[in-house]
N, C-alpha and C positions, 0 to 999 in steps of 0.2 A: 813597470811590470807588463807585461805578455800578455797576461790574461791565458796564460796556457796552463792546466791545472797538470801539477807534477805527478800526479797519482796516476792520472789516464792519460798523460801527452799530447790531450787533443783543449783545441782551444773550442769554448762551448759552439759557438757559430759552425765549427767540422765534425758535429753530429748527429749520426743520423737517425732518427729517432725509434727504440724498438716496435711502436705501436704507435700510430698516426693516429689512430680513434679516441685513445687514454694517455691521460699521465698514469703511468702503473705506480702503484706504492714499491718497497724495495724490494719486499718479498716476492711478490708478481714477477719484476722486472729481473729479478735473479734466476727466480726460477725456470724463465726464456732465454737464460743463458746471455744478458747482456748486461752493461756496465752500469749502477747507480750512482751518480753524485748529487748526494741532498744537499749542496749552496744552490743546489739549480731548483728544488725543489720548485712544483707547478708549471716548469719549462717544457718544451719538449727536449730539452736538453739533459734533465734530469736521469731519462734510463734512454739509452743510447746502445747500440751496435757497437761491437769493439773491431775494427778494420782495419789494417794498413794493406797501403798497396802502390807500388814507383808506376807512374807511367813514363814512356820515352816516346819520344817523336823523331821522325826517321832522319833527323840529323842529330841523334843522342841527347838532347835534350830533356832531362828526367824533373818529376814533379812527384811531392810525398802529399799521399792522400788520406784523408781516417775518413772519409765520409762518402755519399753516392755524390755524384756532378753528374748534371745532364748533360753539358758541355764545358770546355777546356779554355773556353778565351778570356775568361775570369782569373785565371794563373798564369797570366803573358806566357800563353803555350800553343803552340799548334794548333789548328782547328783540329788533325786528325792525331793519333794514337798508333805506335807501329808496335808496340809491345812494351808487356807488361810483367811487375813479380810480383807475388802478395807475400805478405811477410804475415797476417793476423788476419782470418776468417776464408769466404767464399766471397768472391766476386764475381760479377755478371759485367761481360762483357758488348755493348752493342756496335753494331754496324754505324748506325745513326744516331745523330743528337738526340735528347729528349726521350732517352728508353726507349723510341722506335721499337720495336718488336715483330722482328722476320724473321728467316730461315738463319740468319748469321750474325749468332749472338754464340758466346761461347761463357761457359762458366768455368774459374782456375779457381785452384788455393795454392799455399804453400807447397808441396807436394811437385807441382806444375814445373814450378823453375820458373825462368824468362819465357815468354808462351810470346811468338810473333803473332798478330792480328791486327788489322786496320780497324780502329775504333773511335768513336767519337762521343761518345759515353759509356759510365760504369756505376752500379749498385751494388753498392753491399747486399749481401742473402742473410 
């Protein structure tokens, strides 16, 4: 087995949790508009962000993400990001590893299409 739950697609370790401060019960966690799985119950696995989203690196190299990464070298991938799709939520784009936070960081959803940017991390919103 996978360990990938059929229901959400995401394997528990690619998610990102709705609330870092609580474990929310299911009602909370629903009610923030994010995904509950009670086997995870007490994890921060358990109410989760629903995400997807391909990154490519600028020799097409593409990776399927459900969660935030600060950096890309964890997925034998590119250090940098040439463009991205989201297929499930909003995504924050940065310039820099590590959420950096400056002038060039962009935010997509589905809507967006392929969006070119040079990036080097991504969060789910």
């Amino acid at each position: 087995s996978s360990g990938i739950n059929a229901e959400y697609g995401t394997h528990p370790s690619e998610r990102s949790a709705c609330d870092n401060s609580v474990n929310l019960d299911e009602e909370a966690c629903l009610a923030r508009g994010c995904c509950y799985d009670a086997s995870h119950r007490g994890t921060h696995a358990q109410c989760f962000r629903k995400g997807k989203i391909t990154i490519f690196d600028k020799d097409g190299k593409k990776r399927v993400l459900y969660a935030s990464a600060s950096e890309f070298s964890q997925f034998e991938f590119s250090y940098y990001g040439a463009s991205a799709q989201v297929e499930i939520g909003a995504w924050k784009l940065f310039e820099y590893a590590d959420y950096y936070e400056n002038e060039n960081v962009k935010i997509i959803r589905p809507e967006d299409g392929t969006v070119t940017f040079d990036f080097q991390s991504v969060r789910i919103l």
